[in-house]
Backbone as ProteinMPNN parsed JSONL, in Angstrom:
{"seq_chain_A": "XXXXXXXXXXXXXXXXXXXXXXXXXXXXXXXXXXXXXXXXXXXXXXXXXXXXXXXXXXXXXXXXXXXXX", "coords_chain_A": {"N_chain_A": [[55.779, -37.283, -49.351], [57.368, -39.667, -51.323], [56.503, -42.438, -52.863], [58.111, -45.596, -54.385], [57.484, -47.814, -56.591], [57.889, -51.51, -56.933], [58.381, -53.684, -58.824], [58.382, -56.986, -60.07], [60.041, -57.338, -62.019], [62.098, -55.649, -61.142], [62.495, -56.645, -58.412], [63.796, -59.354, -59.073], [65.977, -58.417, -60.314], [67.619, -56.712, -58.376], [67.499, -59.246, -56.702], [69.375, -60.507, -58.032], [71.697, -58.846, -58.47], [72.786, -58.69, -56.007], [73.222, -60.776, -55.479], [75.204, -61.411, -57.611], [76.991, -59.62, -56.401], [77.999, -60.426, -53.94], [78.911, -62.875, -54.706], [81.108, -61.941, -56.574], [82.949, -60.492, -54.406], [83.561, -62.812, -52.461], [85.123, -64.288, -54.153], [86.876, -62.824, -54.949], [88.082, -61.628, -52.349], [88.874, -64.478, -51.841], [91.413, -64.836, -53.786], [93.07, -62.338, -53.29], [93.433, -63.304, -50.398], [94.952, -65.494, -50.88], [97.367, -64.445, -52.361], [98.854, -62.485, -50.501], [99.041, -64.604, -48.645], [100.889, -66.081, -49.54], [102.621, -64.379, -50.742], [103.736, -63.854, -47.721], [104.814, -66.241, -47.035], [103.444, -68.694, -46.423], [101.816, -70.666, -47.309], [102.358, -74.117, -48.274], [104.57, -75.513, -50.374], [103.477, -78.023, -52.349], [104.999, -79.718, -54.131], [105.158, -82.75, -54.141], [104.559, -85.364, -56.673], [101.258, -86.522, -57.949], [100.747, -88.948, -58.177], [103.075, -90.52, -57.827], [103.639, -92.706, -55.041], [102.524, -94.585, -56.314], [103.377, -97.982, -57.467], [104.032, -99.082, -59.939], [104.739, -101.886, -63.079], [106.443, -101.005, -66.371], [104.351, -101.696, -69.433], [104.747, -104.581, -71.521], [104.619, -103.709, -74.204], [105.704, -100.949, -73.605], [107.907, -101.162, -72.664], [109.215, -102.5, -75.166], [109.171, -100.351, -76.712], [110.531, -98.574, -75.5], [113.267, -100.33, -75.512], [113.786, -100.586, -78.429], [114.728, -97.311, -78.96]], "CA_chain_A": [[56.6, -38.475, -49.336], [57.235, -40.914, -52.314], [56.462, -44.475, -52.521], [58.468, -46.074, -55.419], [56.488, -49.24, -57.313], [58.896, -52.482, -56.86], [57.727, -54.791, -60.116], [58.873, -58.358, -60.045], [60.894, -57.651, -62.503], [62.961, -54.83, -60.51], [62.673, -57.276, -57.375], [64.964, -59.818, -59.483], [67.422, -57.573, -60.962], [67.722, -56.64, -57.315], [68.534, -59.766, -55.882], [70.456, -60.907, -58.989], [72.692, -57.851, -58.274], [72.872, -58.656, -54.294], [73.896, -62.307, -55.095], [76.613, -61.122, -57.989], [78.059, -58.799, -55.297], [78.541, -61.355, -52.671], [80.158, -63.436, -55.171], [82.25, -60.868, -56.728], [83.756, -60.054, -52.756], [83.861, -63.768, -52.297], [86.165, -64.928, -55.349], [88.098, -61.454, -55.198], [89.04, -61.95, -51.352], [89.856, -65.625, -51.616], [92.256, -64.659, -54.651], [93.812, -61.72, -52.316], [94.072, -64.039, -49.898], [96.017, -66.387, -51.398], [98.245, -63.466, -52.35], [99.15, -62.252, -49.225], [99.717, -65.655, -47.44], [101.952, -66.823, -50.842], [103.731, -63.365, -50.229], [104.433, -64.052, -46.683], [105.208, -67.457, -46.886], [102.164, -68.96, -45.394], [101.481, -71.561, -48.3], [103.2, -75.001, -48.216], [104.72, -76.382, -52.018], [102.96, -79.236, -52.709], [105.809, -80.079, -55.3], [104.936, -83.56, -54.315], [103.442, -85.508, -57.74], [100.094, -87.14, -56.871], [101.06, -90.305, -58.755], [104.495, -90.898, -57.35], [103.141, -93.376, -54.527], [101.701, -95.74, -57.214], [104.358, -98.575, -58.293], [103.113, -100.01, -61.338], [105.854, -101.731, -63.559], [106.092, -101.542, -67.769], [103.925, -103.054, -69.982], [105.679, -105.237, -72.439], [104.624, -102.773, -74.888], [106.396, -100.001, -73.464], [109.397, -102.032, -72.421], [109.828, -102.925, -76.507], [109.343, -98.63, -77.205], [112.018, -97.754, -74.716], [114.409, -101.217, -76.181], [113.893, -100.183, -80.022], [115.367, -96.31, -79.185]], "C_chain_A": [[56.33, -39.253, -50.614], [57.192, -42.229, -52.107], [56.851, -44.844, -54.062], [57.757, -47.632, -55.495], [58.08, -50.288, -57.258], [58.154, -53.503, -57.63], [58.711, -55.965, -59.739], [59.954, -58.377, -60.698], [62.328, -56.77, -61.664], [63.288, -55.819, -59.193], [63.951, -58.528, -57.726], [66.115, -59.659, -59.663], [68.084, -57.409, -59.555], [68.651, -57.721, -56.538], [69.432, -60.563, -56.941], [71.893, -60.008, -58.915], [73.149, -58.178, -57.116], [73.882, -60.205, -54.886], [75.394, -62.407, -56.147], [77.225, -60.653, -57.35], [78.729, -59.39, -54.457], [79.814, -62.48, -53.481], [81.417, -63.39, -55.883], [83.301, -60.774, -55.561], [83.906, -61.627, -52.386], [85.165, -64.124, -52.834], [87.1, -63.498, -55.225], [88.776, -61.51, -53.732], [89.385, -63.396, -51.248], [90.937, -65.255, -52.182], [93.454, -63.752, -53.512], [94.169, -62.03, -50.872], [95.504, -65.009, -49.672], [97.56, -65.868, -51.804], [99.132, -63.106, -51.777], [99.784, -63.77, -48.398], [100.606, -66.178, -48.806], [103.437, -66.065, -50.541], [104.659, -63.526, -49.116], [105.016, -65.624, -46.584], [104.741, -68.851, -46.141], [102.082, -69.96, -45.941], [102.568, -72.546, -48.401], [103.028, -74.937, -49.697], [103.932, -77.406, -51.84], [103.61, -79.903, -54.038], [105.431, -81.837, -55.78], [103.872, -84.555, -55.709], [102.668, -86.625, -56.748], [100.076, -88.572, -57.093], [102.273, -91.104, -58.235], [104.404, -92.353, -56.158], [102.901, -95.009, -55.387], [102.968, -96.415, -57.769], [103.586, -99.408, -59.096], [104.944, -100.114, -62.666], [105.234, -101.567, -65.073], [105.851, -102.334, -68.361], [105.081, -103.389, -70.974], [105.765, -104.053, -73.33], [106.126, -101.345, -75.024], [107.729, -99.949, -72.984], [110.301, -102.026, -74.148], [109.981, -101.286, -76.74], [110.524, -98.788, -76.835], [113.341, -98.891, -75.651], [114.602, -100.54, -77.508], [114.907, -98.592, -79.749], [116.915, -96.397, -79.16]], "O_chain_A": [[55.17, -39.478, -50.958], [57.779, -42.94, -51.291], [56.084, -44.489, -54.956], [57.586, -48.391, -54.541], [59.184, -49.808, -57.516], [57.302, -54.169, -57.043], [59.758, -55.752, -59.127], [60.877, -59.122, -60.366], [63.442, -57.292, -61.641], [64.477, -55.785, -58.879], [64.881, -58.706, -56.939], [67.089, -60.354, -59.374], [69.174, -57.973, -59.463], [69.756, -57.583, -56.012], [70.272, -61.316, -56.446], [72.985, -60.459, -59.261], [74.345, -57.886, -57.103], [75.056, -60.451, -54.611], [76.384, -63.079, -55.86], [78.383, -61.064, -57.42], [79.878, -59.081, -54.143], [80.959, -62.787, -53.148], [82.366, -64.173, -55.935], [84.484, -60.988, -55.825], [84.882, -61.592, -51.637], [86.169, -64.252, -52.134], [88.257, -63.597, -55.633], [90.006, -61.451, -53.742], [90.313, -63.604, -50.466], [91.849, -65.188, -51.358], [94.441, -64.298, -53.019], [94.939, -61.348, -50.195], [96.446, -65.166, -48.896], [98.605, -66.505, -51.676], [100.271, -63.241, -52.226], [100.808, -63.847, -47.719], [100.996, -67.28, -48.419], [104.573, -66.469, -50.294], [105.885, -63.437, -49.194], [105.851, -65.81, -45.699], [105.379, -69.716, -45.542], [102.295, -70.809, -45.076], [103.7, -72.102, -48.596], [102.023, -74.561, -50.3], [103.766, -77.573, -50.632], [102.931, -80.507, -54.868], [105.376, -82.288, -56.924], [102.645, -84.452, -55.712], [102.934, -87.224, -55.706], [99.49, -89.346, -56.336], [102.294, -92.333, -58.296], [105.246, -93.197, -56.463], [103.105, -96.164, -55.014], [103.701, -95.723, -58.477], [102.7, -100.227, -58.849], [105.775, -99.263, -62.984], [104.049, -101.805, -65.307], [106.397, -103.437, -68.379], [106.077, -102.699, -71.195], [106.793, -103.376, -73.323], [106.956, -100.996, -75.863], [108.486, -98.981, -72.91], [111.471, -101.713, -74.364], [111.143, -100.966, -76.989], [111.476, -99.079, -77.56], [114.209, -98.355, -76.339], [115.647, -99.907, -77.658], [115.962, -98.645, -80.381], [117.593, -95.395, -79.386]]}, "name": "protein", "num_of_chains": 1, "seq": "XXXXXXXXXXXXXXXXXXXXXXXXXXXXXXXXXXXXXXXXXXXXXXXXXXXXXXXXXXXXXXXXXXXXX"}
């Protein structure tokens, strides 16, 4: 029987590899997620702008721009 030596440094690489994998299959099935429910029609627009809500009138400033054109 063999017994392979596990160095500190092989024990890293190890779980540095384990924890890229998970987040490889993480970020690659959200993406193909998003895919799929876009495809089917699963995903609301959110066309709505996020500013639109906000009434704020022109400053003078930008009152005189728009007059001068």
């Amino acid at each position: 029987m063999y017994f392979l030596y596990f160095d500190p440094g092989l024990g890293a690489m190890l779980i540095q590899a384990v924890v890229a994998a998970v987040a490889a299959i993480v970020l690659f099935s959200k993406n193909l997620m998003f895919k799929i429910k876009s495809f089917l029609g699963l995903i609301k627009d959110n066309d709505q702008d996020l500013f639109d809500d906000i009434d704020v009138d022109d400053s003078e400033i930008e009152k005189n721009t728009k007059s001068d054109n």
